[in-house]
C-alpha positions as CSV (number, residue, x, y, z in Angstrom):
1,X,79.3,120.8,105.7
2,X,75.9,121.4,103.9
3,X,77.5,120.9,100.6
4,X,79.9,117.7,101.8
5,X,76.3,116.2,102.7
6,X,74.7,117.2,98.7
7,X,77.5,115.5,97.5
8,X,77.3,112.2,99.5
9,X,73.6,112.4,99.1
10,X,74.1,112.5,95.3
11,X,76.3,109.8,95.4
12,X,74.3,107.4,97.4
13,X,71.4,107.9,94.9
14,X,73.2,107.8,91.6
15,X,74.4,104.2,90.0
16,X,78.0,103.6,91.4
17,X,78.7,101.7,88.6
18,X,78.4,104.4,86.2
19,X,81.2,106.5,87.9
20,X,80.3,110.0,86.7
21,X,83.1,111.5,87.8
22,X,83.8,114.7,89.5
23,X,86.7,116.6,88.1
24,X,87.9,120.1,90.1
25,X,91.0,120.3,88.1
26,X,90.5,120.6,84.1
27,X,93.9,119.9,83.3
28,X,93.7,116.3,84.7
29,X,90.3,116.1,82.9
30,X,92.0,116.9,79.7
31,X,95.5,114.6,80.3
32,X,92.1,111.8,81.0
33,X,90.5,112.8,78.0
34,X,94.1,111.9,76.2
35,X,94.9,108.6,78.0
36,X,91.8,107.3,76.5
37,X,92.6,108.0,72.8
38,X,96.1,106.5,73.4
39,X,94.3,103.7,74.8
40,X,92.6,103.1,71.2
41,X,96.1,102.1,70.3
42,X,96.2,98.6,72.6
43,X,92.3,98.0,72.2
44,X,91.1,98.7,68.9
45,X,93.5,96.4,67.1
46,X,91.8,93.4,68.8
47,X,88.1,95.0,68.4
48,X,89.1,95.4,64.6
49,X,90.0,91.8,64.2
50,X,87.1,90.6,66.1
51,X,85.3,92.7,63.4
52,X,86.6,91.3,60.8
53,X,86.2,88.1,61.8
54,X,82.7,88.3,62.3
55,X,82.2,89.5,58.6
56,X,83.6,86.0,57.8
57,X,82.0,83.8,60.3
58,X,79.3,84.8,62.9
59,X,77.7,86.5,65.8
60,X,77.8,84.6,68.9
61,X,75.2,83.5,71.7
62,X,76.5,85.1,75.0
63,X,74.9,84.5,78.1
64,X,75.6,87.1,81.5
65,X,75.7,85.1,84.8
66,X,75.2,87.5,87.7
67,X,74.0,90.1,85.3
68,X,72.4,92.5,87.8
69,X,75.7,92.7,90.3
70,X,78.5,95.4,89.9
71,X,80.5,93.4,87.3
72,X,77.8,92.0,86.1
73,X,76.5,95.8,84.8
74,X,80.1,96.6,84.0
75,X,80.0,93.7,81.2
76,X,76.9,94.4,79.7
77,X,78.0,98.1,79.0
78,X,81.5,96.8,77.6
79,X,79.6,94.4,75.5
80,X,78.2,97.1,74.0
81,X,81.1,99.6,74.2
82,X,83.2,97.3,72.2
83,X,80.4,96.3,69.4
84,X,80.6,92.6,70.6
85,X,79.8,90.3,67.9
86,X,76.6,89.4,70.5
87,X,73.5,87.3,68.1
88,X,71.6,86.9,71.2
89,X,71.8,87.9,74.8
90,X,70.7,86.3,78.0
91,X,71.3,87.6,81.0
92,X,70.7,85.4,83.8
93,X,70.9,86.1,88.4
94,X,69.2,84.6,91.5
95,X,65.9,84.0,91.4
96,X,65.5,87.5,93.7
97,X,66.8,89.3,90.8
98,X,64.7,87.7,87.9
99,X,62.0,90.1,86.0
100,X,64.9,93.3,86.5
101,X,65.6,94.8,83.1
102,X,68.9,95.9,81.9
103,X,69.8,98.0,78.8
104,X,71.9,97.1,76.2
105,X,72.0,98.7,72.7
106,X,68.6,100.8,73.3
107,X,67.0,97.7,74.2
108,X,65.9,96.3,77.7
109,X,66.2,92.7,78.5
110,X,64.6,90.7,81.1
111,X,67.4,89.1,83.6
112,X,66.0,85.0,83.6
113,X,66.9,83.2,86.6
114,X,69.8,81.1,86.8
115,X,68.9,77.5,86.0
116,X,70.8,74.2,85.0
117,X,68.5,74.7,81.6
118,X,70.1,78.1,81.1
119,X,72.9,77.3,78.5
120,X,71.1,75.5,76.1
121,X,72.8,77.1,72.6
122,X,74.8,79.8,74.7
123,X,79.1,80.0,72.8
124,X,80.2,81.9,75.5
125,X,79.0,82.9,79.5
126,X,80.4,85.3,81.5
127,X,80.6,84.5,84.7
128,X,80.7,86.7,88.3
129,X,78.0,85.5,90.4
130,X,80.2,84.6,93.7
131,X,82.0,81.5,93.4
132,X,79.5,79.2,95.3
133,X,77.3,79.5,92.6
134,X,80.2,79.4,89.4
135,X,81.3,76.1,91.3
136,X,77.8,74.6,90.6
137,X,76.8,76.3,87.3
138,X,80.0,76.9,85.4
139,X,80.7,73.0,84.2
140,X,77.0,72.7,84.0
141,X,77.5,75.9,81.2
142,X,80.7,74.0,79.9
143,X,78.9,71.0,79.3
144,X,76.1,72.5,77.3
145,X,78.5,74.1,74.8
146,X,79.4,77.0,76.1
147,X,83.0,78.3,76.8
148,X,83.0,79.8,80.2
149,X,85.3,82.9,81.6
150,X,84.3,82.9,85.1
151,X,85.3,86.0,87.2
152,X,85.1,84.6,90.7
153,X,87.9,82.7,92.8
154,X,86.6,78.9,92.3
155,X,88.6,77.8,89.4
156,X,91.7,79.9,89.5
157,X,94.4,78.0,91.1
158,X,92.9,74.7,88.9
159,X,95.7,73.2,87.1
160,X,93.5,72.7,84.5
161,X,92.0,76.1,83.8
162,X,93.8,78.5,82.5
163,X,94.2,82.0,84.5
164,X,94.6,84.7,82.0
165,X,95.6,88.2,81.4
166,X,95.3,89.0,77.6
167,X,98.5,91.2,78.3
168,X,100.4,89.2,79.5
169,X,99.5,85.5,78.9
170,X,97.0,85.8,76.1
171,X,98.4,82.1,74.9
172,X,97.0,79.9,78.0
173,X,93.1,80.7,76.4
174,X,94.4,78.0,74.0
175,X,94.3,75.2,77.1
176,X,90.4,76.4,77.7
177,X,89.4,73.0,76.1
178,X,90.6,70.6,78.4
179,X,87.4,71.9,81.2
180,X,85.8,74.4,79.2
181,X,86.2,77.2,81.6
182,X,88.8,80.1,82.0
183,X,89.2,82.0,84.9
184,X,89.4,86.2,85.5
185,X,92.3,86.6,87.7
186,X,91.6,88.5,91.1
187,X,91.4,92.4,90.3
188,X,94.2,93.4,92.3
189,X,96.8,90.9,90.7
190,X,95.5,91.7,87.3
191,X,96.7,95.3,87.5
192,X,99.9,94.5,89.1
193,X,100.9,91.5,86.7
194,X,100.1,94.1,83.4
195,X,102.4,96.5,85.1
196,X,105.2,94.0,86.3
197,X,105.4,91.7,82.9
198,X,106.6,93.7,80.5
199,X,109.7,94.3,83.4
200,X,110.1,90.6,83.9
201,X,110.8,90.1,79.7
202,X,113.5,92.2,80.5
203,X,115.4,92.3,83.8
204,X,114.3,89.2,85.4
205,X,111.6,89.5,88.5
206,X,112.8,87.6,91.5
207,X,110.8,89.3,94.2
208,X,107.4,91.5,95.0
209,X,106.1,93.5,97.7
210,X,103.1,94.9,97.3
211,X,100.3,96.6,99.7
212,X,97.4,97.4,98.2
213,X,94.7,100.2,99.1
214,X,91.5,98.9,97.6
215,X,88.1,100.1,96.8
216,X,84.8,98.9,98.4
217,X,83.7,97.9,94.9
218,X,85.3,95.4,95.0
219,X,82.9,94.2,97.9
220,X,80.1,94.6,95.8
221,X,77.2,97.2,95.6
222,X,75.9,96.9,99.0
223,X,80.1,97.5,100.2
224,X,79.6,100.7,97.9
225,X,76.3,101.9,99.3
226,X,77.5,101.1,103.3
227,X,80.9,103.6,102.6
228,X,78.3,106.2,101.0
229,X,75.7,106.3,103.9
230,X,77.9,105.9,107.0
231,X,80.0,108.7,105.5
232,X,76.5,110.7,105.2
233,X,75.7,109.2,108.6
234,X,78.9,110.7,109.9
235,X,78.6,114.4,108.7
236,X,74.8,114.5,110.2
237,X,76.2,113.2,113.4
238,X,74.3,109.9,113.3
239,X,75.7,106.7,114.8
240,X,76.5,104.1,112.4
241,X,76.4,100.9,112.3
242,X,78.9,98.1,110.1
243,X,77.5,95.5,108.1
244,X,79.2,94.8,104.7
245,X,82.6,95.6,106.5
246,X,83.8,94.3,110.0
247,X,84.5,97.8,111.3
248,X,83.3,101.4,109.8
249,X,85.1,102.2,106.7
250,X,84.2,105.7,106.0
251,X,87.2,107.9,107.3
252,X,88.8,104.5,108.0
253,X,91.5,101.7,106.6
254,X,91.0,98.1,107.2
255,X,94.1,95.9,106.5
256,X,91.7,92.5,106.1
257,X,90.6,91.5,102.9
258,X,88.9,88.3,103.3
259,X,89.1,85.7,106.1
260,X,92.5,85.2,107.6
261,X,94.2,81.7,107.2
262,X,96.8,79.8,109.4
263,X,100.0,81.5,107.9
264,X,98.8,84.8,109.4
265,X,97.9,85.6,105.5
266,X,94.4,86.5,104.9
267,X,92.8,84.8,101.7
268,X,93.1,88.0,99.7
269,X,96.7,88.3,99.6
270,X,97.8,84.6,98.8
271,X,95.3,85.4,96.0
272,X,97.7,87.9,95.0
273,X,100.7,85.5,95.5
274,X,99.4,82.7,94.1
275,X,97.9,83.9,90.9
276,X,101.2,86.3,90.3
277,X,103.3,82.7,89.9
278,X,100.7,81.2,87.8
279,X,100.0,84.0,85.0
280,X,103.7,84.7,84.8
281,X,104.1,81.6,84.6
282,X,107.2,81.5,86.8
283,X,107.0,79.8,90.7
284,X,110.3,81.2,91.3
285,X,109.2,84.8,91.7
286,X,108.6,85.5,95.6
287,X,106.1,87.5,96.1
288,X,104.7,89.0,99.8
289,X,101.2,90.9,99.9
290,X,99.2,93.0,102.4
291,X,95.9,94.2,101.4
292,X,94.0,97.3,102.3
293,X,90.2,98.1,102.2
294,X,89.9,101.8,101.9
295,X,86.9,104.4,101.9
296,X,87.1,104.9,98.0
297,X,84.4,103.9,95.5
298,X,86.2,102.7,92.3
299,X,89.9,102.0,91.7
300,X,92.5,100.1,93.7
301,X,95.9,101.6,93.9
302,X,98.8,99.5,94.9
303,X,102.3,100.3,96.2
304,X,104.8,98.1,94.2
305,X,108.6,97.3,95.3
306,X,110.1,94.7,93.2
307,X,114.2,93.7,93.2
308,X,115.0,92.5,89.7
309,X,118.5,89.9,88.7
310,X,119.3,92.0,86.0
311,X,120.2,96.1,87.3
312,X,117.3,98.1,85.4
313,X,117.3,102.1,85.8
314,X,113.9,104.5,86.4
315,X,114.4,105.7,83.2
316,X,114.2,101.9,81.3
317,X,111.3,101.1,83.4
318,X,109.3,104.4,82.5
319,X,110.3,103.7,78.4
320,X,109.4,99.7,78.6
321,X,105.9,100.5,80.1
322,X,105.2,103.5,77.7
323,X,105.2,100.7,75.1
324,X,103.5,98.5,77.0
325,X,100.4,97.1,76.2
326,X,97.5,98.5,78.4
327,X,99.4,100.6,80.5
328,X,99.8,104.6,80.6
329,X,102.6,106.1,82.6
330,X,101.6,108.8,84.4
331,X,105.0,110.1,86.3
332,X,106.1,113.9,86.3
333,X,107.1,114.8,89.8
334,X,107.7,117.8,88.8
335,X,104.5,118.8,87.9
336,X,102.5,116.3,91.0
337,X,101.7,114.0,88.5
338,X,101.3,110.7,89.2
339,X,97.7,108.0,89.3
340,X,94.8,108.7,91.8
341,X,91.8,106.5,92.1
342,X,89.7,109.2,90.6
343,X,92.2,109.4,87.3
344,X,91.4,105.9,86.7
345,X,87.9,105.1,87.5
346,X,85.9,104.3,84.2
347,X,89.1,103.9,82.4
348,X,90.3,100.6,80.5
349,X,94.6,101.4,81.4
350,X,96.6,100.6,84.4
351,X,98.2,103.8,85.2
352,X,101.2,103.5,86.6
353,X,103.6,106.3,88.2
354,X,106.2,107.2,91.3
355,X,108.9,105.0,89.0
356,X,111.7,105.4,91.1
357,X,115.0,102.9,92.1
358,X,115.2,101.7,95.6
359,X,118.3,102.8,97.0
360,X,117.9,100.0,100.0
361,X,119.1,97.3,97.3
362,X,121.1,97.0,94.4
363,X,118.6,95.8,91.7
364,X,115.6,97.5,93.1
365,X,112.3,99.6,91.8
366,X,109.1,101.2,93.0
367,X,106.6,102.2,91.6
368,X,102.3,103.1,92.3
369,X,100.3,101.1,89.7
370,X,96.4,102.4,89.8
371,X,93.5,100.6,87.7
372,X,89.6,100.7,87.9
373,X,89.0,97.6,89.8
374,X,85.5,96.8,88.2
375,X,86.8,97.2,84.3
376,X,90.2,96.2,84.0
377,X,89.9,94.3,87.2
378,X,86.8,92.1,86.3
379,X,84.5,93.0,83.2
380,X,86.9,94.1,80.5
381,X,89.6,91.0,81.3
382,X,86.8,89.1,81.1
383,X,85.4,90.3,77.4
384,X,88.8,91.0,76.4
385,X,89.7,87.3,77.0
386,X,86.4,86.5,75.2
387,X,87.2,88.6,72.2
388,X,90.2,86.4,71.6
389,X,88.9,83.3,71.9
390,X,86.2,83.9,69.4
391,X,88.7,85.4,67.0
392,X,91.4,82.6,67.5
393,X,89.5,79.7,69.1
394,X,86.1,79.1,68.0
């Protein structure tokens, strides 16, 4: 109990966002360790090009909206991580937030308040400050010059802005002219649609199912910091008390992710269905969702049944997504190896394992696709969608 309560105290005063992970088992530390220099194979490339680019053109203005939030943290230290061709750097939140200073490159910059002045000279703004406030301020940025790749739910399902996965649609940043804006799919379709597109160029996708099991980050900080202290709350023997969540979520699952709507759906999940259709780029895949809050930090995992036109074996599956553009098979059964939150959190791949046919159907496969919510699902679609529209748009 006593140390159960040092670790949940740590955990509640460190920066989430970080993720310093805890390891017990050094083998999976090492098999992480790995994952990441294979991963060097599907983003340096791009980086590289970006690079060289820059040599021939320029650095860019790049302005961070939300810049103190979760994702908004994440993108600054991907920024950096992937040497960004950034000139200058404005990082820009609610006016409750102005005067904070974040790092970036041994530097700390002063977060401005968000203003309809803000954009003035800013190439591209990277949105995630809720989508009230991207409904007001992104065209504003998009008028003033600047190319905006907004991470919330406003512009999405807009016929005219594209809804990109540089996996799997990487063409659609082209139609970014006709409003200025591209939108950051919804974390948990991102990870599923990098898994699932690579399949579909080969057997044919006519159907999903997928329930998700979701982390509170992708709540937000203060969903983060309510799991941590009701779970510390718990242990002592305190009462607690719900406030980000509708119910207590330490030691608990709650299957609502959003506000319900008429179909019995909640918001969430026709996210999930909605978005799949449009970045595949193919309405006739049906696709059925239920989504899961659970008491993790970082990572959503997702169980993934699909039924294909075209019969496709385990075996093909596990070789097309070993080649696969940002995804890393993890799927020895043998050896109990298969994706965990904890494998994936601070990681740029969706892991995917559990490949396996579903004997309930003829043309039918499983599988358990894992990703870090705040990297893959937010901040690093979002820069990797800016990296190629400097290097093949502006």
């Amino acid at each position: 109990m006593a140390l159960a309560k040092k670790v949940i105290k740590k955990a509640v005063k460190a920066d989430p966002v970080k993720k310093t992970a805890m390891k017990s088992d050094s083998k999976k530390a090492e098999a992480k360790t790995s994952v990441k220099k294979a991963n060097a194979k599907v983003n340096a490339p791009a980086t590289k090009a970006v690079r060289t680019k820059v040599a021939e053109r320029r650095l860019f203005n790049v302005a961070v909206v939300g810049a103190t939030g979760a994702v908004g943290t994440e993108m600054l230290r991907i920024l950096e991580e992937r040497d960004f061709p950034v000139k200058d750097l404005k990082l820009l939140a609610s006016g409750r937030s102005a005067g904070t200073k974040l790092g970036y490159k041994g530097k700390k910059i002063k977060v401005e308040e968000l203003k309809k002045d803000s954009f003035k000279g800013i190439d591209v703004a990277l949105f995630s400050p809720g989508a009230s406030v991207s409904a007001i301020y992104a065209p504003i940025a998009a008028q003033a010059g600047a190319v905006v790749i907004d991470n919330t739910s406003q512009f999405r399902m807009d016929k005219d802005v594209p809804l990109v996965v540089p996996e799997v649609n990487p063409h659609a940043i082209a139609q970014y002219k006709k409003k200025g804006i591209i939108a950051n799919p919804n974390c948990s379709t991102i990870q599923m649609v990098v898994a699932l597109k690579p399949i579909h160029d080969v057997a044919k996708i006519k159907r999903v199912v997928v329930s998700t099991y979701q982390a509170t980050s992708g709540a937000g900080r203060e969903a983060m910091e309510e799991l941590a202290k009701q779970t510390a709350d718990l242990l002592s023997g305190r009462h607690i008390e719900p406030s980000i969540f509708p119910y207590q979520i330490a030691f608990n699952l709650i299957p609502q992710i959003d506000v319900f709507l008429d179909n019995g759906y909640t918001k969430e999940e026709m996210k999930m269905i909605n978005e799949t259709k449009k970045i595949m780029e193919d309405d006739s895949i049906k696709v059925t969702a239920t989504t899961v809050r659970v008491p993790v930090f970082f990572s959503h995992s997702e169980s993934v049944n699909i039924e294909t036109a075209k019969k496709i074996t385990a075996d093909e599956v596990r070789k097309i997504l070993k080649k696969a553009p940002g995804v890393e098979v993890l799927d020895d059964p043998s050896n109990n190896s298969y994706p965990m939150p904890f494998d994936a959190a601070g990681c740029d791949e969706t892991f995917v394992g559990r490949i396996r046919e579903d004997e309930s159907i003829k043309n039918g496969i499983n599988m358990w696709i894992v990703s870090d919510n705040i990297r893959k699902g937010a901040a690093l679609n979002a820069v990797q969608i800016a990296e190629i529209l400097i290097e093949k748009y502006l």
